[in-house]
Structure formats: C-alpha cells, structure tokens
Residue frames as qw, qx, qy, qz and C-alpha x, y, z in Angstrom:
[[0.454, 0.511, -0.294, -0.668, 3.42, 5.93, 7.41],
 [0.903, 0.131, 0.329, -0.245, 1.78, 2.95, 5.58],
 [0.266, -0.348, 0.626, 0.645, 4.12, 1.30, 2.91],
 [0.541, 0.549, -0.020, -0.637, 3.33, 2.18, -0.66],
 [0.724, 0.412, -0.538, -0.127, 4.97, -0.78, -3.14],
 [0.985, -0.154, -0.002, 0.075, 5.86, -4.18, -2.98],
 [0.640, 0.460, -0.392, 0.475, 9.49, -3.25, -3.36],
 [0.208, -0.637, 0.197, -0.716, 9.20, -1.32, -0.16],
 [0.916, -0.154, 0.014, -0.370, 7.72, -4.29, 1.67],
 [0.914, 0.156, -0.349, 0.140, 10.08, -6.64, 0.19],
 [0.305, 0.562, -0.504, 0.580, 13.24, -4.71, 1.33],
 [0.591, -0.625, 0.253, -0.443, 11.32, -4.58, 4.96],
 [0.965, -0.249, 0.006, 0.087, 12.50, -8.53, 5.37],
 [0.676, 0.389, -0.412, 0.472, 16.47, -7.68, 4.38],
 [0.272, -0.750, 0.255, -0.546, 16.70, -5.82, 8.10],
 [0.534, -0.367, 0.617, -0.446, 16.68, -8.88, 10.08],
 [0.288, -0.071, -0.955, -0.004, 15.89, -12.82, 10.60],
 [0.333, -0.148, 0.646, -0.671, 13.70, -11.61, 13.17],
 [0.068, 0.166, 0.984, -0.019, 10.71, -15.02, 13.13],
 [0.179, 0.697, 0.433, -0.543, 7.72, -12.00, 12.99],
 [0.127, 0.373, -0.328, -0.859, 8.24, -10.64, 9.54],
 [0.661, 0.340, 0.088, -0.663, 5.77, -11.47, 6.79],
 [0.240, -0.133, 0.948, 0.162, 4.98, -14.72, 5.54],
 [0.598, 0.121, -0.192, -0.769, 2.35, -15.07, 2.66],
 [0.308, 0.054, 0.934, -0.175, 0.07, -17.63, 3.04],
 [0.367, -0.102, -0.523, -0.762, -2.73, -18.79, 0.77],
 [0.590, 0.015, 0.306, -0.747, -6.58, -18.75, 1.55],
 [0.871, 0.302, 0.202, -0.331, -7.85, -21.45, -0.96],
 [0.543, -0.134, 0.789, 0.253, -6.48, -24.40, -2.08],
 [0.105, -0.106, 0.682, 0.716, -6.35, -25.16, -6.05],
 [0.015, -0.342, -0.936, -0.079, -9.73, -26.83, -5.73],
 [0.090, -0.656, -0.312, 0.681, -11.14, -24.00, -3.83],
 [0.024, 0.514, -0.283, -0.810, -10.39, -21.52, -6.88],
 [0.603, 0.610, 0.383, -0.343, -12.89, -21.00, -9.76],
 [0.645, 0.001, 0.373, 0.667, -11.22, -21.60, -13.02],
 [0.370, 0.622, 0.248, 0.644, -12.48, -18.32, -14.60],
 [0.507, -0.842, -0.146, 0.113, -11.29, -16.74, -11.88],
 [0.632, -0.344, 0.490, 0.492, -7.61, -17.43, -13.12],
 [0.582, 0.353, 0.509, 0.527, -8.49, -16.47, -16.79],
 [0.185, 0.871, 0.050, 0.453, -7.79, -13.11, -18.39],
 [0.771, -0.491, -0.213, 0.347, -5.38, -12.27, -15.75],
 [0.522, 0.799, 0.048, 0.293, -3.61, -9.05, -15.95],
 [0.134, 0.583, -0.351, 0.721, -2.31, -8.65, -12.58],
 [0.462, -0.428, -0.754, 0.186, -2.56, -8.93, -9.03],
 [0.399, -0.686, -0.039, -0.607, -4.14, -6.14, -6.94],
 [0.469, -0.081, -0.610, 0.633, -2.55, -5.86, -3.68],
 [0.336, -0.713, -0.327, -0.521, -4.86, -4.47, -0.62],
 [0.472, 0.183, -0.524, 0.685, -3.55, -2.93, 2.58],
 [0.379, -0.736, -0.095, -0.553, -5.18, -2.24, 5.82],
 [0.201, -0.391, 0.728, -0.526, -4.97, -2.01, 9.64],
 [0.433, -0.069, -0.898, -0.041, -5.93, -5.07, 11.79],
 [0.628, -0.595, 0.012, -0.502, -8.66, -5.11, 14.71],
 [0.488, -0.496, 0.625, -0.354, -8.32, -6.94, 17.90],
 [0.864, 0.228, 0.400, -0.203, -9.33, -10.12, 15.81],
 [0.511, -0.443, 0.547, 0.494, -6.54, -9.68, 13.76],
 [0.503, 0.661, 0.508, 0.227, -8.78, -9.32, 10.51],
 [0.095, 0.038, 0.138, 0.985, -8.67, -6.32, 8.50],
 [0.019, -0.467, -0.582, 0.666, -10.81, -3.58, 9.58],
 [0.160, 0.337, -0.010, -0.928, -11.62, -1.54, 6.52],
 [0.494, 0.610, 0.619, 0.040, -13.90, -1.59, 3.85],
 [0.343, -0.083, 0.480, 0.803, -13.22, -0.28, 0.25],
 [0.587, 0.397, 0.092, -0.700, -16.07, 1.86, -2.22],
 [0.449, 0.093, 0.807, 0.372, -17.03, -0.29, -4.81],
 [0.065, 0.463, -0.054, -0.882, -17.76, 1.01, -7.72],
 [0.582, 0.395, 0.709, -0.063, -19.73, 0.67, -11.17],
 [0.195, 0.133, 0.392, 0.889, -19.12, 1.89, -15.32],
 [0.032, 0.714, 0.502, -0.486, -21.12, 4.18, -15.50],
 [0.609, 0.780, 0.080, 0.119, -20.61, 5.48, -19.58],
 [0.633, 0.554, -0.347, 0.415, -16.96, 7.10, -19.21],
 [0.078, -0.684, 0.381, -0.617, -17.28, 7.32, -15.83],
 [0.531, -0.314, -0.762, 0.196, -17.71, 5.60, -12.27],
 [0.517, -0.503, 0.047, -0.691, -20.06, 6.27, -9.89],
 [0.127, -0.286, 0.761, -0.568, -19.89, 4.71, -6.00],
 [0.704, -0.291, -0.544, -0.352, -22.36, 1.62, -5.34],
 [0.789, -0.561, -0.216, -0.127, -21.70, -0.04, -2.06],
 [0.206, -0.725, 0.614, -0.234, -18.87, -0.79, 0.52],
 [0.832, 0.174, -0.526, 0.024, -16.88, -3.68, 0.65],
 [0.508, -0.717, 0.423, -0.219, -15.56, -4.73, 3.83],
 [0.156, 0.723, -0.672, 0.029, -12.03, -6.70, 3.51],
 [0.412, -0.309, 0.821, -0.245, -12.68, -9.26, 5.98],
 [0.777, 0.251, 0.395, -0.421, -15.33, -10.47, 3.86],
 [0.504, 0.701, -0.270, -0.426, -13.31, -10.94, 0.75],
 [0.871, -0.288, 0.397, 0.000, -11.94, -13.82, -0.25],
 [0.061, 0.853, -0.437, -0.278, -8.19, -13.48, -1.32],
 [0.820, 0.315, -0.474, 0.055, -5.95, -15.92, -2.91],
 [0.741, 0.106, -0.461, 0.477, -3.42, -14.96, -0.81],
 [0.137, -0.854, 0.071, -0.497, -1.91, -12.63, 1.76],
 [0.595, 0.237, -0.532, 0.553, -0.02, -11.71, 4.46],
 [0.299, -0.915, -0.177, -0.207, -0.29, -10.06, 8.15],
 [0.564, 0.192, -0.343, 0.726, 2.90, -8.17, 9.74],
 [0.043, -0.266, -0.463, 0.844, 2.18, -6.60, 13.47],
 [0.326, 0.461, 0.475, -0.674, -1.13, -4.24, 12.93],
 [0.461, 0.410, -0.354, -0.704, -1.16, -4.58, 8.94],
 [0.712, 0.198, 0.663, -0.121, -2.85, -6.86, 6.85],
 [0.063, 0.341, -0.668, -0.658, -2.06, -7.61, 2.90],
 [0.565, 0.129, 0.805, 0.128, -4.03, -9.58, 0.55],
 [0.115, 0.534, -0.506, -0.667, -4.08, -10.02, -3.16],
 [0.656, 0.435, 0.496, -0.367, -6.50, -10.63, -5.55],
 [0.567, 0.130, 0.666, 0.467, -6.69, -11.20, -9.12],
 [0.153, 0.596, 0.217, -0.758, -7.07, -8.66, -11.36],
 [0.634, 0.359, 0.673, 0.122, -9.08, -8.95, -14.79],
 [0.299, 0.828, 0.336, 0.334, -9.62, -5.60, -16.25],
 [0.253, -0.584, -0.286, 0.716, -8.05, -1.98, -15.67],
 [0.127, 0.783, 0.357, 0.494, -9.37, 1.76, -17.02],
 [0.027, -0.714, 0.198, -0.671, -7.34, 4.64, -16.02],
 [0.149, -0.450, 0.637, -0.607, -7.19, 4.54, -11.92],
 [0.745, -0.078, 0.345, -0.566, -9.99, 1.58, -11.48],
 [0.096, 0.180, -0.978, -0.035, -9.26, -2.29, -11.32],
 [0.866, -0.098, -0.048, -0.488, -11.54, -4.85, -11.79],
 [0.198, 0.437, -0.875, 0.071, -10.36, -7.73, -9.99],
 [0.655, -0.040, -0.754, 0.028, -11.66, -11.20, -8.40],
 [0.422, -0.536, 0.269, -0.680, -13.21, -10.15, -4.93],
 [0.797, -0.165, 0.343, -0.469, -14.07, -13.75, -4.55],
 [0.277, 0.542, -0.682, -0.405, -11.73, -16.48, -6.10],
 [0.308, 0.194, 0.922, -0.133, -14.17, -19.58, -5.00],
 [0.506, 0.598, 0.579, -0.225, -17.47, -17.96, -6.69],
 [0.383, 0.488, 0.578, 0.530, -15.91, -15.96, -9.19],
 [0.042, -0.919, -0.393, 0.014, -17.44, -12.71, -8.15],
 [0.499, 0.154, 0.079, 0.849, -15.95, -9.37, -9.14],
 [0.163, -0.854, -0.452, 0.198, -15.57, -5.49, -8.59],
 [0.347, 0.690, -0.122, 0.623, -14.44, -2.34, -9.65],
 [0.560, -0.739, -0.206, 0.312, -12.49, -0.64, -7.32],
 [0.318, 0.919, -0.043, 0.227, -10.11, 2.59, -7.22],
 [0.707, 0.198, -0.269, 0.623, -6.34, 2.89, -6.94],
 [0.041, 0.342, -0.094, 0.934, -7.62, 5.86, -5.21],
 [0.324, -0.222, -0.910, 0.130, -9.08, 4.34, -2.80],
 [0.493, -0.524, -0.120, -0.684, -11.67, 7.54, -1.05],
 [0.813, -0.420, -0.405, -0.004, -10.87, 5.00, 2.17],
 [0.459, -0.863, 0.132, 0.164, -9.35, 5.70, 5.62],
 [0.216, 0.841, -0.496, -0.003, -5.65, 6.45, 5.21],
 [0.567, -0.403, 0.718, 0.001, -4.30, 3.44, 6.56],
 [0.665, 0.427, 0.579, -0.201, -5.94, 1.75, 3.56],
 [0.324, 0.721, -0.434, -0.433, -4.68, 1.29, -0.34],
 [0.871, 0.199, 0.407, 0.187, -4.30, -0.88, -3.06],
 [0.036, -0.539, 0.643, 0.543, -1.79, -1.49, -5.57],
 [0.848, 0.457, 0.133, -0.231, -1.48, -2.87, -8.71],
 [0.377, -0.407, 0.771, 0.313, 1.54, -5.02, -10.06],
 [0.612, 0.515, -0.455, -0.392, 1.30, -5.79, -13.79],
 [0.940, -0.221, 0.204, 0.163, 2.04, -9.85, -14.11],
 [0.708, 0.531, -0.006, 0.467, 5.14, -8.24, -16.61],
 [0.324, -0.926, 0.023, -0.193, 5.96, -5.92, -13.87],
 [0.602, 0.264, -0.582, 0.479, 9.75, -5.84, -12.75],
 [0.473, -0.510, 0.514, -0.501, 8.64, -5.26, -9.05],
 [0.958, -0.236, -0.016, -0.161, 8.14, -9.06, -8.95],
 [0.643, 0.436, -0.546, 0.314, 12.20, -9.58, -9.69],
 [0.124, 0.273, -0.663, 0.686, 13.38, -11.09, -6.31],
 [0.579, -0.195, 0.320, -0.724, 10.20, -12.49, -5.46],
 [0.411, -0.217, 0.877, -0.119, 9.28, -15.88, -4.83],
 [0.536, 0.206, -0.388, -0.721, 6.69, -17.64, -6.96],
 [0.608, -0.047, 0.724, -0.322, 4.40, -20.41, -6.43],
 [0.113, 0.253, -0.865, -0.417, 4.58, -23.14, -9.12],
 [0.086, -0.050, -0.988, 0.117, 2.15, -25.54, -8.05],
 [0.162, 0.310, 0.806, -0.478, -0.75, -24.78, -6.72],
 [0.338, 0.457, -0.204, -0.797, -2.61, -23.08, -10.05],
 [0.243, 0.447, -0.712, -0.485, -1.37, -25.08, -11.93],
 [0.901, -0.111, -0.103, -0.406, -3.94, -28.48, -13.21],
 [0.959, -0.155, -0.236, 0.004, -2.96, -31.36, -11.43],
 [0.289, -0.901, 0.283, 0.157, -0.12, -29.25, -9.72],
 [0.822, -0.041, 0.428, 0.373, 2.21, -30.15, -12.31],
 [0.150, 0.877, -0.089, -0.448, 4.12, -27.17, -14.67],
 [0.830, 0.269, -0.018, 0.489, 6.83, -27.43, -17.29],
 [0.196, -0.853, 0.082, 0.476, 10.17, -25.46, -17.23],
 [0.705, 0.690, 0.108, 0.124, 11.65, -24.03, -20.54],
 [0.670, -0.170, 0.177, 0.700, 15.23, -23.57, -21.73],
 [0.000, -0.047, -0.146, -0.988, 13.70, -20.69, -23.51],
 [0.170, 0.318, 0.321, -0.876, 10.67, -18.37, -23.63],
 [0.533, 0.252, -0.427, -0.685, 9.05, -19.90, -26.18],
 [0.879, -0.053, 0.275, -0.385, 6.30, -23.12, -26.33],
 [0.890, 0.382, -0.238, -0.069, 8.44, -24.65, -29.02],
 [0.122, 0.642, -0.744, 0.142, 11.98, -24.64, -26.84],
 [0.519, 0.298, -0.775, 0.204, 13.13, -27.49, -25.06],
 [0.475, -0.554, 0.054, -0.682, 10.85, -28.63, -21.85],
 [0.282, -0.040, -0.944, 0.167, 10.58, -31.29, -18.72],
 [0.418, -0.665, -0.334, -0.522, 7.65, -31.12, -16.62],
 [0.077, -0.359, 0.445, -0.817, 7.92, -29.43, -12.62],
 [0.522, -0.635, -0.365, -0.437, 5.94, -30.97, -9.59],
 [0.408, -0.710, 0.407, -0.404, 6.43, -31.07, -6.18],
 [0.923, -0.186, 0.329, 0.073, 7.90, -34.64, -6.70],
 [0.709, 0.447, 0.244, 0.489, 9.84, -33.16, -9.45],
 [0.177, -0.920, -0.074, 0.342, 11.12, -29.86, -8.08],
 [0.260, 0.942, -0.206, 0.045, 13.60, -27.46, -10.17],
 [0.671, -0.279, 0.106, 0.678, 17.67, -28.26, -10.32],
 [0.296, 0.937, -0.161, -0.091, 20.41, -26.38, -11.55],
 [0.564, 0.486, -0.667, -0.016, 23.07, -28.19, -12.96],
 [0.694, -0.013, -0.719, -0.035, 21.68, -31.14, -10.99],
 [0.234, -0.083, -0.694, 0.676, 21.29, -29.82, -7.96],
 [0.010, 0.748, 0.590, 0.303, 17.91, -28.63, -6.33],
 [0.005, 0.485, 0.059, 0.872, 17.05, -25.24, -6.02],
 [0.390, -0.320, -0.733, 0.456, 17.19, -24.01, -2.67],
 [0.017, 0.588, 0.405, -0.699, 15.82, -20.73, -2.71],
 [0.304, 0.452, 0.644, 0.537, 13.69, -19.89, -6.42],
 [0.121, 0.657, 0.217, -0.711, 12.57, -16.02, -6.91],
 [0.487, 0.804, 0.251, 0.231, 11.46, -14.40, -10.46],
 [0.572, -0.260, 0.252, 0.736, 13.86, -12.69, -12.62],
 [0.276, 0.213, -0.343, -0.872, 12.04, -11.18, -15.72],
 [0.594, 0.602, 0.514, -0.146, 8.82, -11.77, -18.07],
 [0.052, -0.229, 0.607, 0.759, 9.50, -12.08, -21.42],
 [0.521, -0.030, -0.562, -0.642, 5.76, -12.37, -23.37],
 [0.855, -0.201, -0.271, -0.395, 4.05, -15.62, -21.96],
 [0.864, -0.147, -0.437, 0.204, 6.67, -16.75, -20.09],
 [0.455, -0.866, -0.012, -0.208, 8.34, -16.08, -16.82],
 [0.753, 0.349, -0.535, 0.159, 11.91, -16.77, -15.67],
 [0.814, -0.575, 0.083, -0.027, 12.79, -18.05, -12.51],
 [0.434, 0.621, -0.533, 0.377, 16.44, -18.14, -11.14],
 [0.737, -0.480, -0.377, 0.290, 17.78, -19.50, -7.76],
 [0.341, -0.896, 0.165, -0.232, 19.34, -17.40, -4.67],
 [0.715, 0.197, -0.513, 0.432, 22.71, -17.55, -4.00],
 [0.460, -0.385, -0.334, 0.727, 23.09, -14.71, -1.90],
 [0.087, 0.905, 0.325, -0.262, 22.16, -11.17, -2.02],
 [0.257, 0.850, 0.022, -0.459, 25.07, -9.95, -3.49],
 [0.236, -0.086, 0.711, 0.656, 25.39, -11.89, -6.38],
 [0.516, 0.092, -0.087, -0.847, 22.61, -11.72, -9.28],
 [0.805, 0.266, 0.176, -0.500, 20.15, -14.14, -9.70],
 [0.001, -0.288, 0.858, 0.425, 21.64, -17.46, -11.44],
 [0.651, 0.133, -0.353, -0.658, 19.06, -18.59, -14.17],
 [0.401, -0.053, 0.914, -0.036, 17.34, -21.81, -14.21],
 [0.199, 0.295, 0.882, 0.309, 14.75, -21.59, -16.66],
 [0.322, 0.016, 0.032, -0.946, 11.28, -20.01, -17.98],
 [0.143, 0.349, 0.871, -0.316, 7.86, -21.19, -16.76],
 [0.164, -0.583, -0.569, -0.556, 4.37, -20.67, -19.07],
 [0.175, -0.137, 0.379, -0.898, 2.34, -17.78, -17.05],
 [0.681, 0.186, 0.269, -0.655, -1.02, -19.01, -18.23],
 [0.510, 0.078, 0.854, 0.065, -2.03, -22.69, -19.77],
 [0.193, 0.095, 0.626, 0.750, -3.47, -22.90, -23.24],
 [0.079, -0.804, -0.581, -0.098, -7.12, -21.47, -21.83],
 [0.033, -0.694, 0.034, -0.719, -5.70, -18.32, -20.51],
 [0.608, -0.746, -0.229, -0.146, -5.93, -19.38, -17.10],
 [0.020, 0.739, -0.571, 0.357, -2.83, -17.77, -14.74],
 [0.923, -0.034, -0.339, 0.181, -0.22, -20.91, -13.39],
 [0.469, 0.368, -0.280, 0.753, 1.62, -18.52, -11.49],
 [0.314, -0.902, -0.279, -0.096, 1.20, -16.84, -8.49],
 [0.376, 0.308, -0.475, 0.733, 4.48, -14.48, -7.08],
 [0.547, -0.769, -0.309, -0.120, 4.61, -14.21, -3.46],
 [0.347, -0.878, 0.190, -0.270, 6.30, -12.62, -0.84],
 [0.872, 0.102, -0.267, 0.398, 9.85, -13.79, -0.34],
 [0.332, -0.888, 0.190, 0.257, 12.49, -12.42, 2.78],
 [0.537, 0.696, -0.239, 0.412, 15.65, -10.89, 1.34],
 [0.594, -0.696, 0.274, -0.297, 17.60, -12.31, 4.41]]
C-alpha cells in the first residue's frame, strides 16, 4: 500500500540507519528557478509514483482546466517530464514537489515547471493509476514540524536572516552558508522546523528524538516581493 502523508514517510526513516532510505535532492539550482515561480506560494504539492526500469517515474497525471465552477480534463501530464524543485526516490517510488500557487476545493494549481514558470491544475483526486497521488502540505502546516528546511538556496544571494522573534521589527543577524545557525554559540548540528507563526517560520536544532526540539530562532518565509525563501525537506528521524 502506497504511503499517504508526509508524516508517514517521515516516520519510515526512524526504523533504521539503513544507507537506502530517502534522501531529497534538488533538481534546479537557485539560478535555474523563475522568480515568479516562488511568488504567491501557498504550499508545496507533493507527487507520488512508481519507478520504471530507468528509475524515472512512470505515470502521468490529468490536467485539468476552470471551467465556470467546474473542471473539465484537458491533457495528460507525464511526471518524468516535469520539472520539480525537489524530490526524492526510495526502492520503486518516486516523490517530487512542486510549488503550489492557487487551491479550489480538491484542485491545486501549482508550478509544473519551476525554470519556465509554467503551471497546472491538477486534482488531489488524482483519476490516475493507484500507485499514483498527490498531496498537499499548507507552508503553515504542522506536518512540516521535524522536518528539515533548506535556508539557502531560495533565498537572493543565498543569504537569510534569523529572528529572535516572529516579527520584521525583532532583533536579526543575517544566515549564509559561511554564516550558518548557532545556539548559544555553538553550530547547529542537525536544524528541522518547529512551528509557523504568520510570515515567519521557526527552526530549532535536534538533540535527540526524545527530547523536544530546542529553539534557535524564526526565519522570514517569503522576502518583501512575496517570493518563498524556504523550502522544507525530507529529514531521517534516526
């Protein structure tokens, strides 16, 4: 049976160390990515299928079109062609996870293409072989708690800030990969999301599974155009 949610998924990595579990990886570099691709962001659409002998994914999705209060079926997408931010493959499945701009009742418009821009309705209800399904993950969603989160690579000149509080006016330094995250002066060895409060995200470090989360700060989701500085990704709970 296929897994249905990212919590489901996540949990799959606490079983084991084993060197085969899932490891998201991104498709397109910062450059690569259209900035109004990244703007209006509501979410990320998360697409699941089986792999072929080529390791690609194998299906193809309906796309749809409004159509006054309805939608009506236009063409077929086919997966391999799409071009994700990100994603993962684990044995015969394949993940990847797009941006999503718009939603209406069971049908996401999201970012099909995050180099040209190009978009599509699709259905949470996907009318595609069973193996096949998408989610949706709100960017305020608490499924991301306990996920990882990429900092850098959105973001212009891969460079973020991190707040002392959820708000533009608190107290800030600026984050890059020459500047990475402490906590009381040490760096942060393993960073996952904790909550969304409004516009901002907080971010905490791993100690161990069973303590909680120990805070380090809150990071801007989107820059003063609307465009999304964030991306959460797959993280093992190992």
């Amino acid at each position: 049976m296929f897994l249905s949610s990212l919590s489901a998924l996540v949990l799959l990595t606490a079983s084991s160390a084993r060197a085969d579990l899932p490891h998201e990886r991104f498709f397109l570099s910062r450059e690569e990515i259209s900035e109004e691709a990244l703007r209006g962001v509501i979410g990320i659409a998360i697409i699941h299928t089986m792999t072929g002998p080529d390791y690609q994914p194998t299906a193809s999705l309906p796309r749809f079109a409004p159509r006054g209060d309805d939608f009506v079926t236009e063409t077929a997408l086919p997966l391999k062609q799409l071009r994700a931010i990100s994603g993962w493959d684990w044995d015969y499945f394949a993940f990847r996870k797009f941006p999503v701009i718009e939603k209406r009742g069971e049908y996401l418009h999201i970012v099909i293409d995050a180099h040209t821009n190009e978009r599509a309705w699709v259905s949470l209800n996907t009318q595609a072989p069973q193996e096949t399904g998408v989610q949706f993950v709100p960017l305020d969603s608490p499924e991301w708690e306990w996920n990882g989160i990429e900092l850098y690579l959105l973001a212009s000149q891969g460079q973020t800030r991190l707040y002392n509080a959820p708000r533009p006016e608190a107290i800030s330094h600026p984050l890059s990969p020459l500047k990475p995250p402490r906590r009381n002066g040490a760096l942060i060895g393993d960073l996952r999301i904790m909550k969304t409060r409004g516009k901002f995200m907080q971010i905490g470090e791993l100690l161990s599974l069973d303590e909680p989360l120990a805070p380090v700060g809150w990071v801007p989701i989107t820059d003063e155009q609307g465009r999304l500085l964030v991306w959460p990704v797959l993280a093992p709970m190992c």
